[in-house]
C-alpha positions in Angstrom: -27.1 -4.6 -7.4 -25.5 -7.9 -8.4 -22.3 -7.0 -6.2 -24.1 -5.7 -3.1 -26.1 -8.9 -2.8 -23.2 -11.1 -3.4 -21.0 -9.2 -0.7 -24.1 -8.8 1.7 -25.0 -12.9 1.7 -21.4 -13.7 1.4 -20.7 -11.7 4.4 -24.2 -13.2 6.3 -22.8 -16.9 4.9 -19.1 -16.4 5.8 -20.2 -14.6 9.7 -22.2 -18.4 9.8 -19.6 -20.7 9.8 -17.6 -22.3 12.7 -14.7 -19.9 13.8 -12.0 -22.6 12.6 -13.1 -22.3 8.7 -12.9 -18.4 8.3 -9.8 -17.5 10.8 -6.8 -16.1 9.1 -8.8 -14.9 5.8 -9.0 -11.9 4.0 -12.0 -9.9 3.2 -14.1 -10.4 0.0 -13.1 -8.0 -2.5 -15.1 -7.8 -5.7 -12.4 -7.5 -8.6 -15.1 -7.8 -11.9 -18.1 -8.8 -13.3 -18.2 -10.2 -16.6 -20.8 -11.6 -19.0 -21.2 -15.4 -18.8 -23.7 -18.0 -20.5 -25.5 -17.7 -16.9 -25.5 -13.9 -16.6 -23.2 -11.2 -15.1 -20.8 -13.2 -13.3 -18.9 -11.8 -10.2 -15.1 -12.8 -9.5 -13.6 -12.0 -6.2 -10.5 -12.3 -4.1 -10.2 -13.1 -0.7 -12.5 -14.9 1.8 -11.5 -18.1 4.0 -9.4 -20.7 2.4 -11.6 -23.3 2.3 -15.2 -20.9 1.0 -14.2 -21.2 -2.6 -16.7 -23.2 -3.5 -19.7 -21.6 -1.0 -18.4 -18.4 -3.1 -18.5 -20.0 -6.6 -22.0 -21.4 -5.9 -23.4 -17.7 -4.9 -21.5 -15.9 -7.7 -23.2 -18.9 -9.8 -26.7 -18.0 -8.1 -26.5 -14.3 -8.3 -25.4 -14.5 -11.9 -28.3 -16.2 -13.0 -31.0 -14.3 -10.5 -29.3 -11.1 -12.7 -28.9 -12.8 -16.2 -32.1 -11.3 -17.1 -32.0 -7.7 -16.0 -34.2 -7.4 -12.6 -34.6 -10.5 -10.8 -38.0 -12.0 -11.6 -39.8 -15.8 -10.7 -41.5 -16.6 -13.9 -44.4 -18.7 -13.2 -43.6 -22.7 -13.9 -39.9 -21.9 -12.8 -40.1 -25.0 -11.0 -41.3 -27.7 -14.0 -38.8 -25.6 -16.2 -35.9 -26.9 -13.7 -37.1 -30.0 -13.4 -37.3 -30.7 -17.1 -33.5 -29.4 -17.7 -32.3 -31.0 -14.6 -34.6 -34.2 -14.3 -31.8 -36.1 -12.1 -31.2 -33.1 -9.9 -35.1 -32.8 -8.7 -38.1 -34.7 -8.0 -40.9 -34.6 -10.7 -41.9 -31.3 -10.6 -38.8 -29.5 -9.5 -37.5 -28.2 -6.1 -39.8 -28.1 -3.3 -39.4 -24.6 -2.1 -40.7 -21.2 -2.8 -39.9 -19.5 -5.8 -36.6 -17.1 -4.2 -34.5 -19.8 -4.1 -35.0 -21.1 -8.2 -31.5 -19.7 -8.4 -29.3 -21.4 -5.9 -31.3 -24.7 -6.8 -30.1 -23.8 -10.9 -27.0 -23.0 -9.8 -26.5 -26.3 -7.4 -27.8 -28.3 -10.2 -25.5 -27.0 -13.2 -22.5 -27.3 -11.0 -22.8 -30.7 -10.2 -23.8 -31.8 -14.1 -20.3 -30.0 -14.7 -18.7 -31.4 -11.5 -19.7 -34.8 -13.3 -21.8 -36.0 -11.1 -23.7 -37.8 -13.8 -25.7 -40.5 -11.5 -27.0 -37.7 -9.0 -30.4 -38.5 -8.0 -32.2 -36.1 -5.7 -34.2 -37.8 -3.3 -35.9 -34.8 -2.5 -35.9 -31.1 -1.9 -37.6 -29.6 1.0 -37.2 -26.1 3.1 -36.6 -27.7 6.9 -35.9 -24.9 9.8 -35.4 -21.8 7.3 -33.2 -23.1 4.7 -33.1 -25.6 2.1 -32.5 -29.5 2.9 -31.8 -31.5 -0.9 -31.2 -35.5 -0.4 -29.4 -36.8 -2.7 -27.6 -40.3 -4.2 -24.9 -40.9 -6.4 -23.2 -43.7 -7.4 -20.1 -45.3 -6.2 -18.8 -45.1 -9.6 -17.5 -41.5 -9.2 -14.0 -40.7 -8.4 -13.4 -39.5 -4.7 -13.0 -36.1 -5.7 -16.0 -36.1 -8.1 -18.2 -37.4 -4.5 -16.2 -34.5 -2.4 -17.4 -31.5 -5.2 -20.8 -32.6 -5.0 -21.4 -32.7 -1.7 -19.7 -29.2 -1.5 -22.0 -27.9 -4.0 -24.9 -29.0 -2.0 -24.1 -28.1 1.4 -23.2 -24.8 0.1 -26.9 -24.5 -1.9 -28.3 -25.3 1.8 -25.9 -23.3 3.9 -26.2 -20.1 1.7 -30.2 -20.3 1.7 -30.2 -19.7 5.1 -29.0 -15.9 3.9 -31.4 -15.3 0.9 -34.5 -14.9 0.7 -37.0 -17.9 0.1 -39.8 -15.5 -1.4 -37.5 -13.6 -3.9 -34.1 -14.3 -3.8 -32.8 -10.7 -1.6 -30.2 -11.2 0.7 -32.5 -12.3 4.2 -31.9 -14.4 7.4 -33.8 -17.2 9.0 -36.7 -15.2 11.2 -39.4 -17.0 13.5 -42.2 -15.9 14.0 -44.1 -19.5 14.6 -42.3 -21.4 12.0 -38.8 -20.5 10.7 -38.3 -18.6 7.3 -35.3 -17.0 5.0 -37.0 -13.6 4.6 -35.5 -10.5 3.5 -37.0 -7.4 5.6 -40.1 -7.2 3.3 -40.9 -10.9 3.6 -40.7 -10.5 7.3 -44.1 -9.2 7.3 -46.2 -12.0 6.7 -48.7 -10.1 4.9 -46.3 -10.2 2.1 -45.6 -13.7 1.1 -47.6 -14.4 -1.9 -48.0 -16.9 -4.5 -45.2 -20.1 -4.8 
């Protein structure tokens, strides 16, 4: 299950960006899975040249929505985050529902070991379908320090737009009065439930 939602929201992710960034790559191959402290991680070939780290932030995400056998959002998830990442989130945790815990985990444990030590969220928010997280960080980091984080976070937002805000499934931002990132059972309104 872990490698058909990686290659589904890679491919959704990948079809999304401007035609510059993926001409001239190679298709995403999935070469392994293996065990990691954040669950069964997926290595991969392939891809545009510069989606390495949109790729290492979803493998990241869909390790951890996997780390604990099928996928579930544990009640508190979001005070849980915000206590092991209080710099990365608002009191509280992440504004959002409960299918994107994972990519705001994974966002936040990259950037800890990006060394982005004086990120400060500003705050988190879902704005047109997909996540929005403000941020600051100090001028004391090193350029390539500033550069990594600001990947990391515009990947979190970018790939959000392809998974699911209720539970994490690969989705895609659907309208129907406000905009949503819904799988196909989401879609139906009828079946978005709790936070």
């Amino acid at each position: 299950m872990s490698k058909s939602e990686f290659t589904t929201i890679a491919a959704a992710a990948l079809a999304g960006l401007p035609t510059t960034e993926t001409e001239g790559s190679m298709p995403i191959e999935v070469v392994a899975i293996r065990p990691s402290p954040h669950g069964p991680l997926i290595e991969w070939r392939g891809g545009p040249p510069r989606s390495s780290t949109l790729l290492a932030v979803l493998a990241r995400a869909t390790a951890l929505r996997w780390r604990d056998g099928t996928p579930r959002i544990p009640e508190g998830w979001r005070a849980e985050l915000g206590v092991r990442f209080p710099r990365a989130f608002e009191e509280g945790g992440p504004n959002s529902w409960g299918g994107w815990r994972w990519l705001w985990e994974a966002g936040a444990s990259m950037i800890e070991e990006a060394g982005g030590r004086t990120f400060k969220c500003e705050q988190t928010k879902e704005k047109f379908g997909s996540i929005r997280w403000y941020y600051s960080l100090s001028r004391k980091h090193s350029l390539p320090v500033v550069g990594q984080v600001a990947r990391i976070v515009a990947n979190v937002e970018h790939l959000s737009a392809f998974t699911c805000e209720f539970c994490g499934a690969p989705g895609k931002i659907r309208s129907d009065g406000w905009a949503k990132a819904c799988c196909n059972h989401h879609a139906d309104r009828k079946n978005r439930v709790g936070r």
